[in-house]
VOPAGU-2260 file (C-alpha; in pm, 1 decimal, decimal comma):
REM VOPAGU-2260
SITE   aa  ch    i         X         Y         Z
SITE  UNK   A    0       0,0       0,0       0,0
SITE  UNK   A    1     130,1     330,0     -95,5
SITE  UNK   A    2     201,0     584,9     193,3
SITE  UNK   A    3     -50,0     814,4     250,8
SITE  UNK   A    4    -296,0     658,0      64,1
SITE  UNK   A    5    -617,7     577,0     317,1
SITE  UNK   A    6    -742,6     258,6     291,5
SITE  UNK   A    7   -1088,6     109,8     345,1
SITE  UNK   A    8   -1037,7    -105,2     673,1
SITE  UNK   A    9    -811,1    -198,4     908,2
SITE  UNK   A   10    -755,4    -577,7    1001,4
SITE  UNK   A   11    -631,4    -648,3    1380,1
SITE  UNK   A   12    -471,5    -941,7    1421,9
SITE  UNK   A   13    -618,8   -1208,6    1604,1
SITE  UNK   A   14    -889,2   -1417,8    1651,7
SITE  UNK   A   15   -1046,9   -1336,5    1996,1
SITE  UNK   A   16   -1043,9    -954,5    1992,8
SITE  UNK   A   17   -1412,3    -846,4    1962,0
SITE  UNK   A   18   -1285,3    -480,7    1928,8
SITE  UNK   A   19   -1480,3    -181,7    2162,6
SITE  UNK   A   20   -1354,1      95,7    2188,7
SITE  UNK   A   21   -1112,0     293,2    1968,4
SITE  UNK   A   22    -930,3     673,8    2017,1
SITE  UNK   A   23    -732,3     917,4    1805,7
SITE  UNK   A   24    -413,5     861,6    1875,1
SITE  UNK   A   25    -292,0    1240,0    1715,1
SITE  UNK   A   26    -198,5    1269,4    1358,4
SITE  UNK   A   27    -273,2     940,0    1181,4
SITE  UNK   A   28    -221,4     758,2    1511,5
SITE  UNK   A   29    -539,7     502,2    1668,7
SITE  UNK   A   30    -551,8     292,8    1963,1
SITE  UNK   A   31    -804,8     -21,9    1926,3
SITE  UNK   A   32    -914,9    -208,5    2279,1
SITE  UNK   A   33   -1021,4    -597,5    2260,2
SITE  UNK   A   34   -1324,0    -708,4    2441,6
SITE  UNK   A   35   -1160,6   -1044,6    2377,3
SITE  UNK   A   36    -892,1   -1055,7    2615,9
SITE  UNK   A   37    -776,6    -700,2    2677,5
SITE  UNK   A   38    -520,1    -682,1    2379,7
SITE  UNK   A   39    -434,2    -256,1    2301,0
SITE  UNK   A   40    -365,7    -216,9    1885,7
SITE  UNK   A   41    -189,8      82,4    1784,0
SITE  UNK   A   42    -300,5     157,7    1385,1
SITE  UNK   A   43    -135,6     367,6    1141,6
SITE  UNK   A   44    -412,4     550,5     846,4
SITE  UNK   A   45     -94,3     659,5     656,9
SITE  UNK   A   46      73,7     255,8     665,0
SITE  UNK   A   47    -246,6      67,4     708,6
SITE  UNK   A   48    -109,6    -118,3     998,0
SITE  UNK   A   49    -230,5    -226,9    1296,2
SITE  UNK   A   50       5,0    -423,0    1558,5
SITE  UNK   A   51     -46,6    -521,4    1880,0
SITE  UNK   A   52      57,0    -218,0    2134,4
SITE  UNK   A   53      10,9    -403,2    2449,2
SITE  UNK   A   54     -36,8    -759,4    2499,5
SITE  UNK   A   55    -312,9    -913,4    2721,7
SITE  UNK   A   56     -55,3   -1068,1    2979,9
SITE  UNK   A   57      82,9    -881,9    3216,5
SITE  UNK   A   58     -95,3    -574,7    3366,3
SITE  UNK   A   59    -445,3    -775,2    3443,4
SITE  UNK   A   60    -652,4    -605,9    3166,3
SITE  UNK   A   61    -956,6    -857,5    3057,5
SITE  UNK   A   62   -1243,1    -678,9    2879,1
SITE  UNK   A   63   -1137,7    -343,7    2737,9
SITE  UNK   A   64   -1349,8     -93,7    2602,1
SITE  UNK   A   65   -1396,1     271,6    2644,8
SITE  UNK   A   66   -1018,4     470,2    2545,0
SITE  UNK   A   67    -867,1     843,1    2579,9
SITE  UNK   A   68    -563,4    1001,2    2572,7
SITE  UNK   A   69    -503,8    1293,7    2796,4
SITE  UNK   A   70    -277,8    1610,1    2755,0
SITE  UNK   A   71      48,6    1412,8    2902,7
SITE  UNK   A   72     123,1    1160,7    2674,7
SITE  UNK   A   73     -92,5     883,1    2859,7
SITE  UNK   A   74    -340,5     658,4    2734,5
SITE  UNK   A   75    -662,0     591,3    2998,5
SITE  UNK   A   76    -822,2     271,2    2916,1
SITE  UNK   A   77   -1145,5     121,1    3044,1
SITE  UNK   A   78   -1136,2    -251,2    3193,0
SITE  UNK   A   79   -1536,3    -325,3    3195,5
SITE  UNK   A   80   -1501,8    -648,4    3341,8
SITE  UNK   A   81   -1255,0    -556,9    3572,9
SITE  UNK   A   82   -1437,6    -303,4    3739,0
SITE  UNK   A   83   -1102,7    -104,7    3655,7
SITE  UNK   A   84    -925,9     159,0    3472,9
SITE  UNK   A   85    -563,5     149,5    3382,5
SITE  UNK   A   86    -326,7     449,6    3234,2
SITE  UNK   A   87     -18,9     408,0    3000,8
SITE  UNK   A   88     262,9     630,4    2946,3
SITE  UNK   A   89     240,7     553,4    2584,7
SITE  UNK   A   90     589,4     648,6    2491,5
SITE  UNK   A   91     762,0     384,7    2735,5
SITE  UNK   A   92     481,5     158,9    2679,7
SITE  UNK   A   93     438,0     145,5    3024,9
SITE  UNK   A   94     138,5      98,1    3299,9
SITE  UNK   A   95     190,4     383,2    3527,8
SITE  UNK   A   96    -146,3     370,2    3738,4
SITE  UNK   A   97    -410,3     145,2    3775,6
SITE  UNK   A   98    -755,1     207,8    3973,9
SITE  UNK   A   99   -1044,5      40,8    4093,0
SITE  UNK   A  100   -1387,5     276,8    4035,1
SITE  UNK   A  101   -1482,9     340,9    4433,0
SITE  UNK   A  102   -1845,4     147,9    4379,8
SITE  UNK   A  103   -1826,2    -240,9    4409,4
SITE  UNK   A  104   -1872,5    -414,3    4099,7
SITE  UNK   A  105   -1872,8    -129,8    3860,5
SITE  UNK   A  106   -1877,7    -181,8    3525,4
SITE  UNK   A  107   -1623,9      97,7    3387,1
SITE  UNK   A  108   -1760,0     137,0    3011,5
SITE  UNK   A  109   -1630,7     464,8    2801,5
SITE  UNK   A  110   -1433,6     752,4    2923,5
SITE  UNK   A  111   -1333,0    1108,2    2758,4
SITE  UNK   A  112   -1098,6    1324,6    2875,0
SITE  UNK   A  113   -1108,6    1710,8    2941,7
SITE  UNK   A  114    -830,6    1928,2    3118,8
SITE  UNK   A  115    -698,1    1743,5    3410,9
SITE  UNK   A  116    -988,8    1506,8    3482,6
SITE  UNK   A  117   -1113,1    1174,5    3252,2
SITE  UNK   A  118   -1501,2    1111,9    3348,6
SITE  UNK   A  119   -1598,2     747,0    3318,4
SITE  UNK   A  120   -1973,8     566,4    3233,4
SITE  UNK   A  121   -2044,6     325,1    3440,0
SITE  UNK   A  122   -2293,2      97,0    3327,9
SITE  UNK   A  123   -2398,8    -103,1    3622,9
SITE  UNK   A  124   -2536,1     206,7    3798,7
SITE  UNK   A  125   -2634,7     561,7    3714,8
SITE  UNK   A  126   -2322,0     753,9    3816,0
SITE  UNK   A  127   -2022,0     888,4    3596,7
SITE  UNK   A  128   -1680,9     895,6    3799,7
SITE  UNK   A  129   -1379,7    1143,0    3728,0
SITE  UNK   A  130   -1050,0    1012,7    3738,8
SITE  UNK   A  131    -795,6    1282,1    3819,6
SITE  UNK   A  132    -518,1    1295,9    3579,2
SITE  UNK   A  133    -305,3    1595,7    3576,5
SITE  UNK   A  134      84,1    1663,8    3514,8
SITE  UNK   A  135     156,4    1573,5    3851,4
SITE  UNK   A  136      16,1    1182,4    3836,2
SITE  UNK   A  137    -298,6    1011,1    3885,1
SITE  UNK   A  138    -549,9    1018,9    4136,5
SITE  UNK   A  139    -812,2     802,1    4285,3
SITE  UNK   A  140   -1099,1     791,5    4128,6
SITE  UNK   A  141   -1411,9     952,4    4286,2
SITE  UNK   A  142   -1769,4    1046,2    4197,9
SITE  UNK   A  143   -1876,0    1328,9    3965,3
SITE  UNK   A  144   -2227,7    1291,3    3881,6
SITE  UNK   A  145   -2484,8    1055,1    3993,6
SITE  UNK   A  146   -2809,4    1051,0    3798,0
SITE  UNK   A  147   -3046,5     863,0    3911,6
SITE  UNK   A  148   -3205,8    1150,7    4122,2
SITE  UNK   A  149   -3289,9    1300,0    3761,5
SITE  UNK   A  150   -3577,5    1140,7    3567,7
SITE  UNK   A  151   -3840,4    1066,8    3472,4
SITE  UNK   A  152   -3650,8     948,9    3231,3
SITE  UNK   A  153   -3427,4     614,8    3224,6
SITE  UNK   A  154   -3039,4     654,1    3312,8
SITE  UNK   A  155   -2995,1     329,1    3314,1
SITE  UNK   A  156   -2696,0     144,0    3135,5
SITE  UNK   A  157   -2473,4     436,5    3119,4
SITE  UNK   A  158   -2213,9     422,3    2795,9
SITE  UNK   A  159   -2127,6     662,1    2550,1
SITE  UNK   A  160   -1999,2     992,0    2688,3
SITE  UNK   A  161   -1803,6    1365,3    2583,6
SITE  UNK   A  162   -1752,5    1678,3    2697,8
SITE  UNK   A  163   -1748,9    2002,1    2672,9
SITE  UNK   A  164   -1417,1    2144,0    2584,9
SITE  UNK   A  165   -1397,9    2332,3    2932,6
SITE  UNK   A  166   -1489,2    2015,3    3109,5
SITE  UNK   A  167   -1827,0    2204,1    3271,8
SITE  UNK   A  168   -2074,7    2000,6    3068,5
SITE  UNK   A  169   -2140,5    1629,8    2973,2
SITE  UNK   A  170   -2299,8    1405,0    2744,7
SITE  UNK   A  171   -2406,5    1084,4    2827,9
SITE  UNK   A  172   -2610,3     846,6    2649,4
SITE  UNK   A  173   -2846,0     569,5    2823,6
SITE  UNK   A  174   -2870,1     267,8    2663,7
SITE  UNK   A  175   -3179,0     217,1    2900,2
SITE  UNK   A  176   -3567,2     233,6    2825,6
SITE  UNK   A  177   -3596,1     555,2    2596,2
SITE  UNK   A  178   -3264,7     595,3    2474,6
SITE  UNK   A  179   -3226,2     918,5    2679,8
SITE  UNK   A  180   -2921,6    1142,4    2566,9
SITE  UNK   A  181   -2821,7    1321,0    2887,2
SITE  UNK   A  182   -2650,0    1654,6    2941,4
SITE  UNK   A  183   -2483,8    1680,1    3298,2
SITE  UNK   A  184   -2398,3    2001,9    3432,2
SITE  UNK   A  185   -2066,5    1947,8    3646,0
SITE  UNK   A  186   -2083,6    2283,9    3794,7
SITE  UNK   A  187   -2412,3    2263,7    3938,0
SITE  UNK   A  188   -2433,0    1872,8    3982,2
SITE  UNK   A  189   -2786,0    1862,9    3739,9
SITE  UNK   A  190   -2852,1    1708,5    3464,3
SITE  UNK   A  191   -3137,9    1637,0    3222,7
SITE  UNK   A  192   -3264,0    1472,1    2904,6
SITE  UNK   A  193   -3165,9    1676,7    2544,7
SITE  UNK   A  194   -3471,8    1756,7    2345,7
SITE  UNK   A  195   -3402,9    1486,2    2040,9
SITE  UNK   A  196   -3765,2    1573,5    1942,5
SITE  UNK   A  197   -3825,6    1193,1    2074,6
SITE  UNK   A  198   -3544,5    1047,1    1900,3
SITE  UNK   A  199   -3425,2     745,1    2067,3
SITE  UNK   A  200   -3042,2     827,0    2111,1
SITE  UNK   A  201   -2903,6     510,8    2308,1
SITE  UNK   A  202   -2554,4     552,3    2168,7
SITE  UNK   A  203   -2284,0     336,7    2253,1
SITE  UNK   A  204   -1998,4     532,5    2179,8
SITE  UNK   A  205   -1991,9     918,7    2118,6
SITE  UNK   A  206   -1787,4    1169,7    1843,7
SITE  UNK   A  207   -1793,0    1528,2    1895,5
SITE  UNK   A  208   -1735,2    1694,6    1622,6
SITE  UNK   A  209   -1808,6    2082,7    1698,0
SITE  UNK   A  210   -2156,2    2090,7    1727,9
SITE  UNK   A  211   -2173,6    1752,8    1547,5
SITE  UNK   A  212   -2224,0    1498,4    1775,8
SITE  UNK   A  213   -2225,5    1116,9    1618,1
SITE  UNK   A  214   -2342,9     819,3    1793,9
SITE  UNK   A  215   -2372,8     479,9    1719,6
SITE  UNK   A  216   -2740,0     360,1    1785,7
SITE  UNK   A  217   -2909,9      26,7    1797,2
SITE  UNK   A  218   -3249,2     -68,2    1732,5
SITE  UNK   A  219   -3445,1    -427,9    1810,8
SITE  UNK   A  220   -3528,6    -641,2    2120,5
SITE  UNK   A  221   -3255,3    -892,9    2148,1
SITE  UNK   A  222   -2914,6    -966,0    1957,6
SITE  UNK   A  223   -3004,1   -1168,5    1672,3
SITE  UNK   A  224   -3251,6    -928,4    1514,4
SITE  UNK   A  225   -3051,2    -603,2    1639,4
SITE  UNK   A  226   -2979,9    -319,6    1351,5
SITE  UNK   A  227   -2683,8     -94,8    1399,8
SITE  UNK   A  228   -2658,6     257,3    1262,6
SITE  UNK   A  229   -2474,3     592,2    1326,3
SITE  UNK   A  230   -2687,6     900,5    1414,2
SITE  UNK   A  231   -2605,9    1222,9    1364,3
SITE  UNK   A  232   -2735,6    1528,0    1553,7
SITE  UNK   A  233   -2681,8    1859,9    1536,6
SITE  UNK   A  234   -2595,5    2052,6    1882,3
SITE  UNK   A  235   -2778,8    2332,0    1965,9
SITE  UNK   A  236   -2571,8    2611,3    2167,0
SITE  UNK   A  237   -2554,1    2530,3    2546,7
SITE  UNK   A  238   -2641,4    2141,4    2432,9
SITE  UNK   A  239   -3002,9    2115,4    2583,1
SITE  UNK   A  240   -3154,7    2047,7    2247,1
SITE  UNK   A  241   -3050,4    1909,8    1900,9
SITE  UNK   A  242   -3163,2    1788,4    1559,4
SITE  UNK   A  243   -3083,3    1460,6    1414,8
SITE  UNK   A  244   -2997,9    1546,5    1065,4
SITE  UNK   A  245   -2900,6    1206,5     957,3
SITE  UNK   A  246   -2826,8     826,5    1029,9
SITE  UNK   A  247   -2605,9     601,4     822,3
SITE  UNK   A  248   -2576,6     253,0     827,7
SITE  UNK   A  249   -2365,7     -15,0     647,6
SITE  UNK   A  250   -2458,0    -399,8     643,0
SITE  UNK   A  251   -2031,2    -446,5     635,2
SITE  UNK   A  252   -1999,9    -263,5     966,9
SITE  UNK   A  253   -2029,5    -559,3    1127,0
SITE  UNK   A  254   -2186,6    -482,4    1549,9
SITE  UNK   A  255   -2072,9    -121,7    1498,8
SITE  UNK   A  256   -1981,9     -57,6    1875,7
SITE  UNK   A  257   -1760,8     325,3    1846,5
SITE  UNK   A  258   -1608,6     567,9    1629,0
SITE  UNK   A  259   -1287,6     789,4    1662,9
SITE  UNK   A  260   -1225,1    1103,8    1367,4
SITE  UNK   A  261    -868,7    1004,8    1242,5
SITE  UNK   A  262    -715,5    1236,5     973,4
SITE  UNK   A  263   -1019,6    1312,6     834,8
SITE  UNK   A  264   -1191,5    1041,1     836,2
SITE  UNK   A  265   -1433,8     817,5    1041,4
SITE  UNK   A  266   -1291,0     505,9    1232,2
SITE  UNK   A  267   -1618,6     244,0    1254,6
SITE  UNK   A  268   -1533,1     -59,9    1510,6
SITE  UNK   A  269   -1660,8    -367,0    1342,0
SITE  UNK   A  270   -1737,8    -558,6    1651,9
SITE  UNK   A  271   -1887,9    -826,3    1569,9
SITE  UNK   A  272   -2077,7    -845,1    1935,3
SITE  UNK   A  273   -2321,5   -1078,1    1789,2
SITE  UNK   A  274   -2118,6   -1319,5    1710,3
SITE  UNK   A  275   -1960,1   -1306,8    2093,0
SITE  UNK   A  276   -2313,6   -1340,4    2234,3
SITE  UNK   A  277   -2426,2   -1618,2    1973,9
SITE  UNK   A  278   -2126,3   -1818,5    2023,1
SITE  UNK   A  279   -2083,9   -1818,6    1663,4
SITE  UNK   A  280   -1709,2   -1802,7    1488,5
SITE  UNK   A  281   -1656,6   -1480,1    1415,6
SITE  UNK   A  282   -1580,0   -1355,6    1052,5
SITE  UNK   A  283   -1162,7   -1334,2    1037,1
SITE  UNK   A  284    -981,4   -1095,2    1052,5
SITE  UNK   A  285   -1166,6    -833,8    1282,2
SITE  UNK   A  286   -1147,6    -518,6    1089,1
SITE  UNK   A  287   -1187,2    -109,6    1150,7
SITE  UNK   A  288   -1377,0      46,6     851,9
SITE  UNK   A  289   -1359,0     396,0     734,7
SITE  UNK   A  290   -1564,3     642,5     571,8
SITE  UNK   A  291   -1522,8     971,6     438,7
SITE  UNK   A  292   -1645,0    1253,2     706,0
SITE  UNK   A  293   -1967,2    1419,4     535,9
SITE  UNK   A  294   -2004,3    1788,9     520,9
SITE  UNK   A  295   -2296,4    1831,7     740,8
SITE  UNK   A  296   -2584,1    2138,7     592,0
């Protein structure tokens, strides 16, 4: 393959990865977790390639999912079945924290990072946590929103989540009863539904884009019959309403799970989730699919 060139997917080597969650990585640089067995990929758009970044021995990581890089070279990554979240120094390739969420058997599921602080879904109970990560090191991780005080609506199954540039506002989407989008106000400790116009936004996980905000949506009652899409909304200022202006959806994105924007483009994690949950063999070699980023009206 010709340098430079962008190519139409990425295969991760491997036959137990079940990729999750993926991150830019800056420039043409992605990170790719493994729900498999907790394998990192590092992937090149320029090259094409995708190698294995850190192995699943070693460090303890089983299930990952949600990833984010902060602003010191460090890569946060979400350990759902672990109840955990570890954090790489990603030029040594090393693990320099790792940290139970406070809540017993919490089910860490996406993260995004803004300033000094990475806020975590959790999708065993309605609460995000923050996990303090400044220059100095890591923190503990504590609480920094709970919503279940919040309805009527359902904020149950907490996963896709991202912020506000300033870190004073969040989105976070409920894969719950309704689909409810959520916009927490850190400063204040509220939160409440966005007006989708009843759109059912139960994104798993979450692209901001300026005021573009994708997520990737399911629809149907159990796994066999389940149809994957991305939606598209548009971001009204201070967040507490939007318009969907579009959803797209490819039969080869197999269990579409997240999406990162990589020079340009849109990374789509072929999952293949139903295949995990069928106990079917899954279609080899897992791949990463791309699509050219639309200019939105």
């Amino acid at each position: 393959m010709l340098y430079g060139r962008p190519v139409a997917r990425y295969s991760l080597p491997g036959d137990n990865v079940y990729p999750e969650g993926i991150t830019e990585g800056g420039g043409t640089i992605f990170f790719v977790g493994s729900m498999g067995d907790g394998t990192i990929y590092r992937g090149d758009t320029a090259s094409g390639g995708v190698g294995v970044f850190l192995p699943p021995d070693g460090d303890g990581r089983t299930t990952i999912t949600g990833l984010d890089l902060d602003g010191y070279g460090r890569l946060i990554a979400c350990d759902y079945d672990g109840g955990q979240l570890f954090v790489y120094d990603l030029a040594a390739r090393e693990l320099v924290a790792r940290r139970a969420l406070p809540a017993e058997e919490s089910w860490p599921n996406d993260v995004v990072v803004a300033g000094d602080s990475a806020y975590v879904t959790d999708t065993r109970r309605p609460r995000v946590w923050r996990l303090p990560a400044g220059r100095g090191g890591v923190g503990d991780a504590e609480l920094a929103i709970d919503l279940a005080p919040f309805g009527p609506a359902d904020p149950a199954y907490l996963n896709g989540i991202v912020a506000h540039p300033d870190g004073s506002v969040l989105l976070v989407a409920s894969q719950g009863e309704g689909g409810t989008l959520w916009r927490a106000d850190l400063a204040n400790q509220t939160a409440a539904p966005v007006d989708l116009g009843g759109y059912e936004f139960n994104a798993d996980g979450m692209l901001l884009d300026g005021d573009t905000l994708y997520g990737v949506t399911n629809r149907g009652g159990n796994i066999e019959d389940i149809r994957f899409m991305i939606s598209v909304a548009r971001l009204a200022p201070g967040w507490r309403s939007a318009a969907i202006v579009a959803e797209l959806a490819d039969p080869d994105w197999d269990c579409p799970t997240t999406l990162a924007k990589v020079n340009g483009q849109l990374l789509i994690v072929c999952s293949q989730v139903r295949a995990m949950h069928t106990k079917t063999p899954p279609r080899l070699p897992f791949e990463i699919a791309t699509t050219e980023l639309p200019n939105w009206p």
